[in-house]
VEXLO-51676 format. One line per field, with one value per residue (C-alpha): residue number from 1; residue in one letter; chain; x, y, z. Coordinates in Angstrom, 2 decimals, decimal comma. Example, Ala and Ser with C-alpha at 12.3 -4.5 7.8 and 13.67 -1.06 7.14 Angstrom:
# residues 2
i c(1; 2)
aa c(A; S)
ch c(A; A)
u c(12,30; 13,67)
v c(-4,50; -1,06)
w c(7,80; 7,14)
***
This chain:
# residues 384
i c(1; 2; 3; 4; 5; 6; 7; 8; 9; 10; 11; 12; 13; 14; 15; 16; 17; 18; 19; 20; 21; 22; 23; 24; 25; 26; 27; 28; 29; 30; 31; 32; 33; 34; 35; 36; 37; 38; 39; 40; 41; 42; 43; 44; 45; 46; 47; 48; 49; 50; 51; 52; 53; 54; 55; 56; 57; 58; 59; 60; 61; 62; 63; 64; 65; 66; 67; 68; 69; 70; 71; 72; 73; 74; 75; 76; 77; 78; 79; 80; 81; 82; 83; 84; 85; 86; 87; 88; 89; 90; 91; 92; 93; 94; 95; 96; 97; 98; 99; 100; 101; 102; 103; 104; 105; 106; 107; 108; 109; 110; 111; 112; 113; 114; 115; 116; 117; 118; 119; 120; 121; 122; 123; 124; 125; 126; 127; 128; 129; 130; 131; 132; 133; 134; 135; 136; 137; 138; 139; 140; 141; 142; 143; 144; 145; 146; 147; 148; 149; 150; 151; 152; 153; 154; 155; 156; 157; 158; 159; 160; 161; 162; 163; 164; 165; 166; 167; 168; 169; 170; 171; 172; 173; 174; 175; 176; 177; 178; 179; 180; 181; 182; 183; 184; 185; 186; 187; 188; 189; 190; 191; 192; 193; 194; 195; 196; 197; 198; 199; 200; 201; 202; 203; 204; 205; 206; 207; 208; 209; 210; 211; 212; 213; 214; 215; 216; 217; 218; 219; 220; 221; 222; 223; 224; 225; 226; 227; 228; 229; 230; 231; 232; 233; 234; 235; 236; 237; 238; 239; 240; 241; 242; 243; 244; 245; 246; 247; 248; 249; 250; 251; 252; 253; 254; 255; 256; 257; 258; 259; 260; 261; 262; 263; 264; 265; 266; 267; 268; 269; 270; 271; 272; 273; 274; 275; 276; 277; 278; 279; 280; 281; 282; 283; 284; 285; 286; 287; 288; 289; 290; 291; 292; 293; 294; 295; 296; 297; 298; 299; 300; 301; 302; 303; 304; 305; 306; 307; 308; 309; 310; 311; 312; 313; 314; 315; 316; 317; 318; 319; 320; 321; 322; 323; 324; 325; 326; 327; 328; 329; 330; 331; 332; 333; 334; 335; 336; 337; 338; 339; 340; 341; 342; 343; 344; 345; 346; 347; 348; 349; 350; 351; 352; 353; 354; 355; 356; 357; 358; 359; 360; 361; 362; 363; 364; 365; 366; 367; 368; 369; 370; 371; 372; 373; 374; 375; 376; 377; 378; 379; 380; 381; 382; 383; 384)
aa c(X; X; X; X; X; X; X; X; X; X; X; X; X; X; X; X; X; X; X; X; X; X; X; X; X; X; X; X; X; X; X; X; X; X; X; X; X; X; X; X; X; X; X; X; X; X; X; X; X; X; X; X; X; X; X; X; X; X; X; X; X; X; X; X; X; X; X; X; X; X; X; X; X; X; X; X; X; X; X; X; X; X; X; X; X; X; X; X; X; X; X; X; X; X; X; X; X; X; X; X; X; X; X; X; X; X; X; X; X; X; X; X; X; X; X; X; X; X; X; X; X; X; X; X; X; X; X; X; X; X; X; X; X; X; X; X; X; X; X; X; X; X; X; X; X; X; X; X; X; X; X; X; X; X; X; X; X; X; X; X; X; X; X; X; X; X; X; X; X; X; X; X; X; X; X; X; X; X; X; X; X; X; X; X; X; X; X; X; X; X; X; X; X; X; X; X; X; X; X; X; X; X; X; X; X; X; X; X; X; X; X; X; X; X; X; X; X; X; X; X; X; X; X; X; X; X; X; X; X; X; X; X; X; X; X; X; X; X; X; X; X; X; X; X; X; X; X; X; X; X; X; X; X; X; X; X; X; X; X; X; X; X; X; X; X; X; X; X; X; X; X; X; X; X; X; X; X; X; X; X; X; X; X; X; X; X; X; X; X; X; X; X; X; X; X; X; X; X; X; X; X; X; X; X; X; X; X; X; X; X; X; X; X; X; X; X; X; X; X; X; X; X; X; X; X; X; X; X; X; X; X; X; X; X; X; X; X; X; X; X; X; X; X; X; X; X; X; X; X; X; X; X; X; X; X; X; X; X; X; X; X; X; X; X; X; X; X; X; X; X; X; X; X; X; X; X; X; X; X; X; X; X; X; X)
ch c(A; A; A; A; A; A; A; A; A; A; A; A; A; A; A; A; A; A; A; A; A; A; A; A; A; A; A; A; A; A; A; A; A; A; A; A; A; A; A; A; A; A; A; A; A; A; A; A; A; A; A; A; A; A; A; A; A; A; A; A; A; A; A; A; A; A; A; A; A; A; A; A; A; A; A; A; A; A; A; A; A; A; A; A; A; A; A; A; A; A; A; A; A; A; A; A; A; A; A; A; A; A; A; A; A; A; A; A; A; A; A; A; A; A; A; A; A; A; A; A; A; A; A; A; A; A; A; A; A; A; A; A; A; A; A; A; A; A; A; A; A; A; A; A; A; A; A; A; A; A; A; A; A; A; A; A; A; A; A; A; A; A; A; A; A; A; A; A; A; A; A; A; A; A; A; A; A; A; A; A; A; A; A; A; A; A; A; A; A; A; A; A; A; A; A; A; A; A; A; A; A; A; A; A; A; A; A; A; A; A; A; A; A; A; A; A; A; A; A; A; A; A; A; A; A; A; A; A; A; A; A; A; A; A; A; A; A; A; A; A; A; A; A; A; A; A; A; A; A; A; A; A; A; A; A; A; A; A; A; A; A; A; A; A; A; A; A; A; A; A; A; A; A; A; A; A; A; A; A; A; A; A; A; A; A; A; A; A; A; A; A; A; A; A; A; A; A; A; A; A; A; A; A; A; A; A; A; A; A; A; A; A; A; A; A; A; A; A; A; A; A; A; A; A; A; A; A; A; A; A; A; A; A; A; A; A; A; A; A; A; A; A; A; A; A; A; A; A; A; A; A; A; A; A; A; A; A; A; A; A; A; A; A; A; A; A; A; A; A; A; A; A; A; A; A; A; A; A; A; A; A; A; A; A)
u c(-12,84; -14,99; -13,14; -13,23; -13,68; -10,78; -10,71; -6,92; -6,48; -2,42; -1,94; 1,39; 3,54; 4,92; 2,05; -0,05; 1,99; 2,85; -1,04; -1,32; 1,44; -0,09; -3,63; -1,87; -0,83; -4,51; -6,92; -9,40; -9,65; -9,00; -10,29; -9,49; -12,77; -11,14; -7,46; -6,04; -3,32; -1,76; 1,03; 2,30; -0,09; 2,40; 2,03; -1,30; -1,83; 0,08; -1,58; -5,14; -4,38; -3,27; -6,31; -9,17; -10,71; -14,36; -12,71; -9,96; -9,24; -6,01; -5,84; -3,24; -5,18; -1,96; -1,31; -4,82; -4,81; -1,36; -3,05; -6,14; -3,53; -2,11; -5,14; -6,03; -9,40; -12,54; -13,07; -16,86; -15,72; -12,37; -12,51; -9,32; -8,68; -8,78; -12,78; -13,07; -11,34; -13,79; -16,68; -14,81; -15,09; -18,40; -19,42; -20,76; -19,55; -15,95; -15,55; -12,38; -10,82; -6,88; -6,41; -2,55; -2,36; 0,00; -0,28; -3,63; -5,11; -5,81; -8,17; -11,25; -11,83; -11,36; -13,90; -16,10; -16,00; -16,18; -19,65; -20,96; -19,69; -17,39; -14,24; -11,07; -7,67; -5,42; -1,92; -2,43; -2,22; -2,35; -6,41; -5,81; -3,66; -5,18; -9,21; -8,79; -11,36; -13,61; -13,17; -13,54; -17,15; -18,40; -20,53; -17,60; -15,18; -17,74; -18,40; -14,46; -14,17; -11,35; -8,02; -4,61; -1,69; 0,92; 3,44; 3,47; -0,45; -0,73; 1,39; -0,65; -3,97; -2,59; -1,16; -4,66; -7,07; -8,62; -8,10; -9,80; -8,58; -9,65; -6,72; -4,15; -1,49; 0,36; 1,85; 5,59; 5,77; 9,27; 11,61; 14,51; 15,85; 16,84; 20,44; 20,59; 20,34; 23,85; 24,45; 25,63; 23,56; 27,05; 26,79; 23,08; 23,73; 25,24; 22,87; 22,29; 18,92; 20,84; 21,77; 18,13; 16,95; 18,71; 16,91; 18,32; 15,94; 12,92; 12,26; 9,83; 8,65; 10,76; 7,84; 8,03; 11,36; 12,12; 9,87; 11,78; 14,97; 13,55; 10,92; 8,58; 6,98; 6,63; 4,93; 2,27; 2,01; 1,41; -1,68; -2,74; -2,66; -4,14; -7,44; -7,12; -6,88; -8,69; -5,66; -3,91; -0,91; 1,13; 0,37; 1,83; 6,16; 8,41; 11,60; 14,33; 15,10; 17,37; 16,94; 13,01; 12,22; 9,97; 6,49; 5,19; 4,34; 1,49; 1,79; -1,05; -2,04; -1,21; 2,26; 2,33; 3,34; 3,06; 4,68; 4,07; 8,01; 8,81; 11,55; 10,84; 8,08; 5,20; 3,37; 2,65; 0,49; -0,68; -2,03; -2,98; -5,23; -6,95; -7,90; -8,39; -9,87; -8,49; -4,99; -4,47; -1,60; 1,35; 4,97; 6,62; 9,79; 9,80; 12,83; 15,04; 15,32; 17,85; 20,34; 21,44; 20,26; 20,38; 17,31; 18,53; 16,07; 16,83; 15,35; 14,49; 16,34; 13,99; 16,67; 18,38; 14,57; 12,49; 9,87; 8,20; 7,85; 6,47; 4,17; 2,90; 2,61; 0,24; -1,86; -2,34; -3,52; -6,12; -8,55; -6,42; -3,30; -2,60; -3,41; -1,23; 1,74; 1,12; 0,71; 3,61; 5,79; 4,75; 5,89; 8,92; 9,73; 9,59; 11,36; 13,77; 13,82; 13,99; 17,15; 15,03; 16,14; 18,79; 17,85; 17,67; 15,09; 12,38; 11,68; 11,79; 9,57; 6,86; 7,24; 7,11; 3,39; 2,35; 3,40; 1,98; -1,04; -4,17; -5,91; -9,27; -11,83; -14,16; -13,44; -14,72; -13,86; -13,87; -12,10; -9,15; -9,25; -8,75; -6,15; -4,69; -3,94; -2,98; -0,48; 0,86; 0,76; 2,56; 5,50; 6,32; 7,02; 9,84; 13,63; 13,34)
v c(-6,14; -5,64; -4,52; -1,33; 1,13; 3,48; 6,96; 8,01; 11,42; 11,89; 8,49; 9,06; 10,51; 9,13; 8,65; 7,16; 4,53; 3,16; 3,27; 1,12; -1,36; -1,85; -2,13; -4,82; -7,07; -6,79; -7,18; -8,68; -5,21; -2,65; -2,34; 1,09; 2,78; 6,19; 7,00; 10,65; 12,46; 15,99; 15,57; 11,80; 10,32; 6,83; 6,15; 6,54; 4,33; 1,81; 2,11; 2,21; -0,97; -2,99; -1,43; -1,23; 1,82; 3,06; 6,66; 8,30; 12,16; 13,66; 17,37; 18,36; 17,73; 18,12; 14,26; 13,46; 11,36; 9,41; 8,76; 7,73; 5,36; 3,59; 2,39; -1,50; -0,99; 1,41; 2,50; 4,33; 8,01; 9,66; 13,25; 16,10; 19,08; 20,48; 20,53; 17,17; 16,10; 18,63; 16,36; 12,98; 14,07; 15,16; 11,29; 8,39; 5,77; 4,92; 4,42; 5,93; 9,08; 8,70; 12,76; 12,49; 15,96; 18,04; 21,77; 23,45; 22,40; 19,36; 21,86; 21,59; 17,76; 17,71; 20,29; 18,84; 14,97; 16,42; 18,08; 15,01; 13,55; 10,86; 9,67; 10,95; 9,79; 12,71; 13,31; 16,59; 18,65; 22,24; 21,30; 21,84; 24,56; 26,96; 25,87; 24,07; 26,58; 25,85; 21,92; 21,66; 22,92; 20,41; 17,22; 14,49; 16,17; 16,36; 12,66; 11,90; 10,91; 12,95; 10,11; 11,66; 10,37; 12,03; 9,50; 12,47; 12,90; 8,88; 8,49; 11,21; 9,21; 5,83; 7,41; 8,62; 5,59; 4,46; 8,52; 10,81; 14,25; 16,47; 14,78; 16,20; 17,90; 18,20; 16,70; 16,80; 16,67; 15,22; 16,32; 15,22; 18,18; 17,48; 17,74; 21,06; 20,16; 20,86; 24,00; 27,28; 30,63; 31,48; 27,61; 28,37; 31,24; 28,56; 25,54; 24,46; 22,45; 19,25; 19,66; 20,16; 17,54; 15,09; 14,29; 11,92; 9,54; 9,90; 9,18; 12,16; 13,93; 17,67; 20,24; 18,35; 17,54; 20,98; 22,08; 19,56; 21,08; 24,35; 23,35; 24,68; 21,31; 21,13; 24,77; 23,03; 20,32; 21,97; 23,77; 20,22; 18,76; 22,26; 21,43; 17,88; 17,52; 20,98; 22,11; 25,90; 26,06; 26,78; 22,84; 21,52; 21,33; 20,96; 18,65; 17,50; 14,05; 12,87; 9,70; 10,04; 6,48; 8,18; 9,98; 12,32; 11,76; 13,04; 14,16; 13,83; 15,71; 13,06; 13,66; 10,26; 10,13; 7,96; 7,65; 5,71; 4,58; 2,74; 3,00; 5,73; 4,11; 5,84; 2,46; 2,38; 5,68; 4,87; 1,61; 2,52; 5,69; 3,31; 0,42; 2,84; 1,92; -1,42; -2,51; -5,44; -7,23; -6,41; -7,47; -3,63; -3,29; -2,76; -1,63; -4,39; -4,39; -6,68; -4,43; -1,71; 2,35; 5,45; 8,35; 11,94; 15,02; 18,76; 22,02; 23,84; 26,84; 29,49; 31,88; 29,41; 27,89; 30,73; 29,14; 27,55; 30,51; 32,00; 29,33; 29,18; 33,49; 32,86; 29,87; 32,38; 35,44; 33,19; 33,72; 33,93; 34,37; 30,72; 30,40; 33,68; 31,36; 28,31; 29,64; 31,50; 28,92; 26,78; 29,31; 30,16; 26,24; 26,04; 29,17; 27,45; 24,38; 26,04; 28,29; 31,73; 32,01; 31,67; 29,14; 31,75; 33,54; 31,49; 32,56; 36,22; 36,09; 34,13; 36,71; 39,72; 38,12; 37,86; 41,13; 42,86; 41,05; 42,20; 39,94; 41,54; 39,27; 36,72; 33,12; 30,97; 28,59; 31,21; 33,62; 31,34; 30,71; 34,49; 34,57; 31,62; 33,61; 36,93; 35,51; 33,05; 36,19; 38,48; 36,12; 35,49; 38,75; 39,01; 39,41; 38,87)
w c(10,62; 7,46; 4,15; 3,54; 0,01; 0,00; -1,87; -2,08; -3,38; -4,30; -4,19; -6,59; -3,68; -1,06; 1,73; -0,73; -2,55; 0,74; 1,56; -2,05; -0,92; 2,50; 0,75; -1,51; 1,40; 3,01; -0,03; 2,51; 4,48; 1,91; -1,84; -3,99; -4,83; -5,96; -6,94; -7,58; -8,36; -9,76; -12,44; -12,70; -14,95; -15,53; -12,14; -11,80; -14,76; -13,08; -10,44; -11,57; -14,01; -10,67; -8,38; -11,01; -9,07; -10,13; -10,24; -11,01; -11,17; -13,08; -12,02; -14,50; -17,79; -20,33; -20,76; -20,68; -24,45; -23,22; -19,60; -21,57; -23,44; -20,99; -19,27; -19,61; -18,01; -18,30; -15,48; -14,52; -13,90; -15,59; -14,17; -14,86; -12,47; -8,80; -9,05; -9,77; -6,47; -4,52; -6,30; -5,18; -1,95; -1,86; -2,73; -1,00; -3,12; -0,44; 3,32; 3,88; 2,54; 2,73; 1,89; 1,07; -1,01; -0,82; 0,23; 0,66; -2,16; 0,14; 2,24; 0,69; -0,11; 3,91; 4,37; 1,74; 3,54; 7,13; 6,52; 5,01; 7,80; 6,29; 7,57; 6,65; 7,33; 7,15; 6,08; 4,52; 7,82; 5,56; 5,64; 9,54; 9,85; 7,37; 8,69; 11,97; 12,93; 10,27; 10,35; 13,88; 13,43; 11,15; 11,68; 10,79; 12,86; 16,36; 15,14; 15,52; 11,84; 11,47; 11,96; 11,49; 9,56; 10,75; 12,86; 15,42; 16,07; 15,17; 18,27; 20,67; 20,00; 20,22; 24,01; 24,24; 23,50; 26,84; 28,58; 29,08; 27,24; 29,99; 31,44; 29,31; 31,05; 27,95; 24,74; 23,75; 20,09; 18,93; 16,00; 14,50; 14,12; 10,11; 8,68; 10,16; 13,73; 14,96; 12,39; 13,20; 12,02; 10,25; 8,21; 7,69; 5,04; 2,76; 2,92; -0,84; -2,29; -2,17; 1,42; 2,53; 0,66; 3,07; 5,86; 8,89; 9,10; 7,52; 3,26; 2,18; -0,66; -1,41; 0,08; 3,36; 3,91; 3,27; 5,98; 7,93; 7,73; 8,60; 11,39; 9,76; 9,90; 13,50; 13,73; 10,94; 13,31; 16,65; 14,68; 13,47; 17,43; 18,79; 16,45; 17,09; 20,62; 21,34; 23,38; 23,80; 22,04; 25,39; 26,17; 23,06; 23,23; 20,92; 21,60; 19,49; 19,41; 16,71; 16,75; 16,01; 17,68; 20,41; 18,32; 20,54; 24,52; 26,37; 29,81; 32,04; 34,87; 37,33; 36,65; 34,43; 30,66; 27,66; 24,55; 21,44; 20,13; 16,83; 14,21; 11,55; 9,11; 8,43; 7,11; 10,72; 11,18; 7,88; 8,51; 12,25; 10,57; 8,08; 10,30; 13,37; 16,32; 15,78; 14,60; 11,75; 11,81; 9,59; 8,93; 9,83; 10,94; 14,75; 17,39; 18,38; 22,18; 22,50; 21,30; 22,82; 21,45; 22,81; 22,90; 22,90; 23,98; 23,64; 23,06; 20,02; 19,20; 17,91; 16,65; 14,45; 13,49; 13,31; 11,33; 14,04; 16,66; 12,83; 13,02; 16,47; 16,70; 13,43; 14,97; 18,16; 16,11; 14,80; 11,81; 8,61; 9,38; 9,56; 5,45; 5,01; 6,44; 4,90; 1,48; 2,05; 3,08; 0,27; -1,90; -0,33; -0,22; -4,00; -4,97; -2,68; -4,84; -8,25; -6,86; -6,74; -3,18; -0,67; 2,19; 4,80; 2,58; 3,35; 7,26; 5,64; 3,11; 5,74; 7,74; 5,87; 4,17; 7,72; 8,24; 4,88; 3,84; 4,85; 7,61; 8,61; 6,90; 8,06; 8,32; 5,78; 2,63; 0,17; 2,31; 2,44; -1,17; -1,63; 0,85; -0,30; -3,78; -2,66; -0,56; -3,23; -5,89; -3,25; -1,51; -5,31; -5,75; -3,28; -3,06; -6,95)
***
């Protein structure tokens, strides 16, 4: 396995610093070519001292003398805002493009690789569910450059290497379920920030443990396998299971299934995405079989977790829609955080900029820029 150049745009957060501390155990596969990220210029300057990247991009430019400051290096290329990531993208100067951003402003550096047909490993799966459509046309993603993150689409194509996918029957995604699992409708009305921000199992950043508690997540990520498998939604299930050892399954149409299982770590899909097709060896933490564990399944209520049927009913409708609910949601999520809202506000105000923003336009980049604002500017301005 030859070393590869890595660009890692939001390397600050939580997918990428455990990309950074798997690259620092492999130096003879990985080097850093390009390192991004939006606010946390310390970091970064930690980070780019101990990587010595050729490029960097800082897309908030307000701490752009003290970032300056606190670098021990010069690198080639200093670059400040969202543009300069579209330009990073655009470049041929890295192998791999670990797109860990958060939120659709993650969309177009994915677009941007995929038609110059690089490789991309994926963990912002808003590039996905706002322009699945769009990405699916482009010259890296028919090439199969596109490699997702994500533990639960990291464990459909590891169940999927040596099938055929015309023999897809079809895939159950798992979920936790979050801290919210066993709650009534009556104990959802008084879930507080704090609460939500404790997940079971996994260790994320805010935005997406949020989604996790609301399920949101899983209607994001039943877009994400629909593009990524090229399956109808109807074939893609949702289960709950707690205890988030089993990833996803696929069922075939033989009647036979497999699963990819593993304790909850996402250096795994990480690593698995940047060395993919082949696997390196690495010291994670694995399940012990010699003691004993149980694995619980159940359904998904809908009416306590209406995000997700929100989610799926937008994916159907096609075109736009699918940007109307992520931008939504992302706004919803952090008037949630900031205390604007009440946690049962954030299914209504999706659904009401479903219901009230125009949809009828064409499909394409700028189109879902423009969509992408309206929506922000309008879910903002509800239940103030």
């Amino acid at each position: 396995m030859r070393q590869q150049k890595l660009a890692i745009l939001g390397s600050t957060g939580s997918i990428g610093t455990q990309a950074l501390e798997i690259v620092s155990g492999k130096p003879e596969l990985f080097m850093v070519s390009a390192l991004s990220a939006n606010s946390n210029f310390k970091l970064l300057a930690v980070q780019a001292n101990r990587f010595r990247p050729d490029e960097i991009v800082l897309c908030n430019s307000s701490h752009k003398k003290e970032f300056e400051a606190l670098l021990k290096y010069k690198p080639k290329t200093i670059a400040y805002g969202n543009d300069a990531l579209e330009i990073l993208s655009t470049e041929n100067n890295y192998d791999l493009l670990l797109n860990a951003l958060v939120g659709f402003a993650g969309f177009m550096s994915t677009y941007n690789a995929l038609k110059n047909g690089k490789r991309i490993a994926l963990a912002n799966k808003e590039s996905l569910v706002v322009g699945g459509e769009i990405l699916s046309k482009l010259p890296g993603f028919k090439k199969g450059n596109l490699i997702p993150v994500d533990s639960e689409h990291s464990a459909m194509l590891q169940s999927l290497v040596g099938e055929k996918w015309t023999d897809i029957s079809k895939i159950i995604i798992t979920a936790s379920g979050g801290p919210f699992r066993t709650y009534t409708k009556e104990q959802m009305q008084h879930i507080e920030v704090e609460d939500a921000l404790k997940h079971p199992n996994w260790n994320m950043g805010s935005k997406i443990t949020i989604d996790s508690s609301t399920m949101m997540n899983k209607g994001l990520e039943i877009i994400e396998a629909k593009w990524l498998f090229n399956l109808p939604l109807e074939s893609i299930v949702p289960v709950i299971h707690p205890q988030s050892i089993i990833h996803s399954i696929v069922e075939f149409t033989d009647g036979s299934s497999k699963a990819q299982l593993g304790p909850p770590d996402m250096k795994v899909p990480i690593l698995y995405a940047l060395t993919y097709p082949e696997r390196a060896q690495y010291s994670n933490q694995t399940l012990d079989y010699s003691q004993p564990f149980t694995m619980d399944f159940e359904p998904v209520d809908m009416e306590r977790f209406p995000c997700i049927g929100l989610a799926i009913d937008a994916s159907s409708s096609g075109g736009v829609k699918p940007a109307v609910l992520n931008a939504a949601n992302e706004i919803a999520v952090e008037r949630f955080l900031k205390r604007e809202i009440r946690y049962i506000d954030i299914p209504v105000i999706i659904e009401t900029s479903l219901n009230r923003i125009d949809t009828d336009k064409d499909l394409t980049p700028e189109t879902l820029k423009d969509i992408d604002e309206e929506t922000r500017a309008f879910a903002n301005s509800l239940l103030k």
